[in-house]
BAFI-3210 file (N, C-alpha, C; in Angstrom, 3 decimals, decimal comma, padded with zeros to 6 digits):
// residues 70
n [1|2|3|4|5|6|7|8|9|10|11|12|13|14|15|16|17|18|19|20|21|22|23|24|25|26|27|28|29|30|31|32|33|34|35|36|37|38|39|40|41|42|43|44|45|46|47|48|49|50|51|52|53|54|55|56|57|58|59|60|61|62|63|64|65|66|67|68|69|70]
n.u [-043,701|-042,674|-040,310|-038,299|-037,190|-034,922|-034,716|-032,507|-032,579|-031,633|-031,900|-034,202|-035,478|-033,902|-035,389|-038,070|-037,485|-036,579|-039,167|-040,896|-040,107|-037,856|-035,300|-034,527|-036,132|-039,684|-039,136|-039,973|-042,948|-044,225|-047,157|-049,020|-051,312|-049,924|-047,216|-048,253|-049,741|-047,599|-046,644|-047,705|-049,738|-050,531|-049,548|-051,737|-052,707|-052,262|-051,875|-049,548|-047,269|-048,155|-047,492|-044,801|-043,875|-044,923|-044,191|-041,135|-040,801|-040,819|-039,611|-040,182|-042,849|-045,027|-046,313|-048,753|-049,623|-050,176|-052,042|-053,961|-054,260|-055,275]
n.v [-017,594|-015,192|-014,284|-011,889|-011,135|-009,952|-007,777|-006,496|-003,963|-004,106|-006,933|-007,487|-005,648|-007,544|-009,579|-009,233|-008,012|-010,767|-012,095|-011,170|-011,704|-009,778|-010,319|-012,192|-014,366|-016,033|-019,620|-020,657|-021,651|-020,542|-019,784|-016,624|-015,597|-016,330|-014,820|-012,250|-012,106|-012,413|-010,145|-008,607|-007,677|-005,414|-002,653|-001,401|000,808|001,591|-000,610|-001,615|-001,208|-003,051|-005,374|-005,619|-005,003|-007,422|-009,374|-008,918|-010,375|-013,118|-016,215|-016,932|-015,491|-014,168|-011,068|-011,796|-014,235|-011,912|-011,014|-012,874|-013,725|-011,674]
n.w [051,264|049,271|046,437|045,566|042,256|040,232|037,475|034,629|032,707|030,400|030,069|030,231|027,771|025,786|025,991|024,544|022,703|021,883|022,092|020,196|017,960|017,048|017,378|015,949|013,263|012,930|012,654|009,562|008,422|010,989|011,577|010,922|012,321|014,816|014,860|014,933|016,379|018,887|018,375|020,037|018,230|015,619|013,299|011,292|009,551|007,252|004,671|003,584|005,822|007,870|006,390|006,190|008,962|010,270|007,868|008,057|010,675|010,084|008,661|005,495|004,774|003,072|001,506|000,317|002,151|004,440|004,456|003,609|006,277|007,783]
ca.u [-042,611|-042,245|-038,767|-038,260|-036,486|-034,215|-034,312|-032,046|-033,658|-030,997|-032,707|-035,676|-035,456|-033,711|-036,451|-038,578|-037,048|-036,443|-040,190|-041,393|-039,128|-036,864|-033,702|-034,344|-037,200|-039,931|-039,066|-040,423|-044,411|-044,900|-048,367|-048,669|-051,151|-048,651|-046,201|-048,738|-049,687|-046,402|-046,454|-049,255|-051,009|-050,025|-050,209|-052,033|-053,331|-051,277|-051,347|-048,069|-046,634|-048,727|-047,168|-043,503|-043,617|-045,434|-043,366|-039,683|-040,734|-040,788|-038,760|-040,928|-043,962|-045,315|-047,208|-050,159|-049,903|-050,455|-053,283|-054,808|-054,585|-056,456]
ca.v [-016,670|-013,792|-013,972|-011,078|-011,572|-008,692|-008,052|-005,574|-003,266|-004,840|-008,155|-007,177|-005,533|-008,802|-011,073|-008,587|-008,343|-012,400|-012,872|-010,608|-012,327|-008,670|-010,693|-013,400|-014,326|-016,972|-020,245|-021,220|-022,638|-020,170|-019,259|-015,057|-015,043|-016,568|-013,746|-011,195|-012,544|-012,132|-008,386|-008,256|-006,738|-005,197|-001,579|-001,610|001,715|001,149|-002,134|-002,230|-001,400|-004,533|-006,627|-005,274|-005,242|-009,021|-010,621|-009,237|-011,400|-014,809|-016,421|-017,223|-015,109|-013,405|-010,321|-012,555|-014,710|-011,738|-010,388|-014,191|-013,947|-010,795]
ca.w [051,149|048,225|045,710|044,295|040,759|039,720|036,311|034,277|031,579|029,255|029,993|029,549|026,529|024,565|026,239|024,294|021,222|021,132|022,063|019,251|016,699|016,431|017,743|015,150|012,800|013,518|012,014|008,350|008,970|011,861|011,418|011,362|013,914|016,124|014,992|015,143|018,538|020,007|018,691|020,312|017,483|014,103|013,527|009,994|009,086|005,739|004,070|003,467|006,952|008,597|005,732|006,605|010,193|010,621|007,371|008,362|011,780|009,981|007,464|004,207|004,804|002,105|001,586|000,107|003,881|005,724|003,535|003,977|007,458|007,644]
c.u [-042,492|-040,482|-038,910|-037,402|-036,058|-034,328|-033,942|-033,140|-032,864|-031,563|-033,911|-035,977|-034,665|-034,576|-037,957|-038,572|-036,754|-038,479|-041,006|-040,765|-038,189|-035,657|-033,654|-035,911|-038,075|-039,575|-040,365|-041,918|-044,952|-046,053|-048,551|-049,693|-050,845|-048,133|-047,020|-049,167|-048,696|-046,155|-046,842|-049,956|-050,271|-050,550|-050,142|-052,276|-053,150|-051,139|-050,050|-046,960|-047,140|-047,809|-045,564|-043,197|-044,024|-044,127|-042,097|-039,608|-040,677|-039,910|-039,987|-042,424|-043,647|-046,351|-048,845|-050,461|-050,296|-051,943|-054,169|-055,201|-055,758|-058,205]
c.v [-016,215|-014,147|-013,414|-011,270|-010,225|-008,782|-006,531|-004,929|-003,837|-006,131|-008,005|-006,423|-006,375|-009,489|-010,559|-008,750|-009,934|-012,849|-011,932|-010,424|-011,020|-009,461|-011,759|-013,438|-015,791|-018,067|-020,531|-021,883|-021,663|-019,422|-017,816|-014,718|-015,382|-015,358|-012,882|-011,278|-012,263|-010,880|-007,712|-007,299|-006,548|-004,175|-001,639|-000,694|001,562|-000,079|-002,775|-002,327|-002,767|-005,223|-006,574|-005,555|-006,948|-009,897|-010,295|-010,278|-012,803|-014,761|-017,306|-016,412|-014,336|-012,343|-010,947|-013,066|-013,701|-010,762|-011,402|-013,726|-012,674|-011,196]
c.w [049,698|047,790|045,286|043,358|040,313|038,392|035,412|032,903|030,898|029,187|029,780|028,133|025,287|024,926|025,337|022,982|020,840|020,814|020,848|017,875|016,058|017,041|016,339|014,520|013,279|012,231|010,657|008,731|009,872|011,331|011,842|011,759|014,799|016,034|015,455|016,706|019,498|019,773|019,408|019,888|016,279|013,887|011,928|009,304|007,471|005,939|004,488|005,008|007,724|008,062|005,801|007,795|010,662|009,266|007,322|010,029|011,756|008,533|006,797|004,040|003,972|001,951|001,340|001,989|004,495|005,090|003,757|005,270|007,997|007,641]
res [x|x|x|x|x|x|x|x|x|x|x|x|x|x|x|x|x|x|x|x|x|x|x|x|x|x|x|x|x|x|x|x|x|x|x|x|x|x|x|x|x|x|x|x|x|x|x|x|x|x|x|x|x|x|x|x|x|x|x|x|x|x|x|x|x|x|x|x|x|x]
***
């Protein structure tokens, strides 16, 4: 037997924004390709946008970290 699971676009768009650290950042240590993983991806064309969009998703990442990870 089939359950279907209702789910509102308001729920779905915070389960969205939590799992891609925009409701909150990832804790201190999280490794940024975890974060970048849960963006699923990192739009880089520009340096600096990768290193904006991936290190406002964690708390302590640094432009160097996401230049490493690269």
């Amino acid at each position: 037997m089939t359950t279907t699971v209702r789910i509102t676009w308001d729920a779905a768009s915070a389960r969205r924004a939590e799992r891609q650290f925009l409701a909150g950042p990832a804790g201190a240590g999280t490794p940024v390709a975890e974060v970048v993983g849960a963006m699923l991806g990192a739009h880089a064309q520009v340096l600096s946008a990768a290193e904006t969009s991936v290190g406002m998703r964690a708390d302590g990442v640094t432009r160097a970290d996401v230049r490493a990870a690269l």
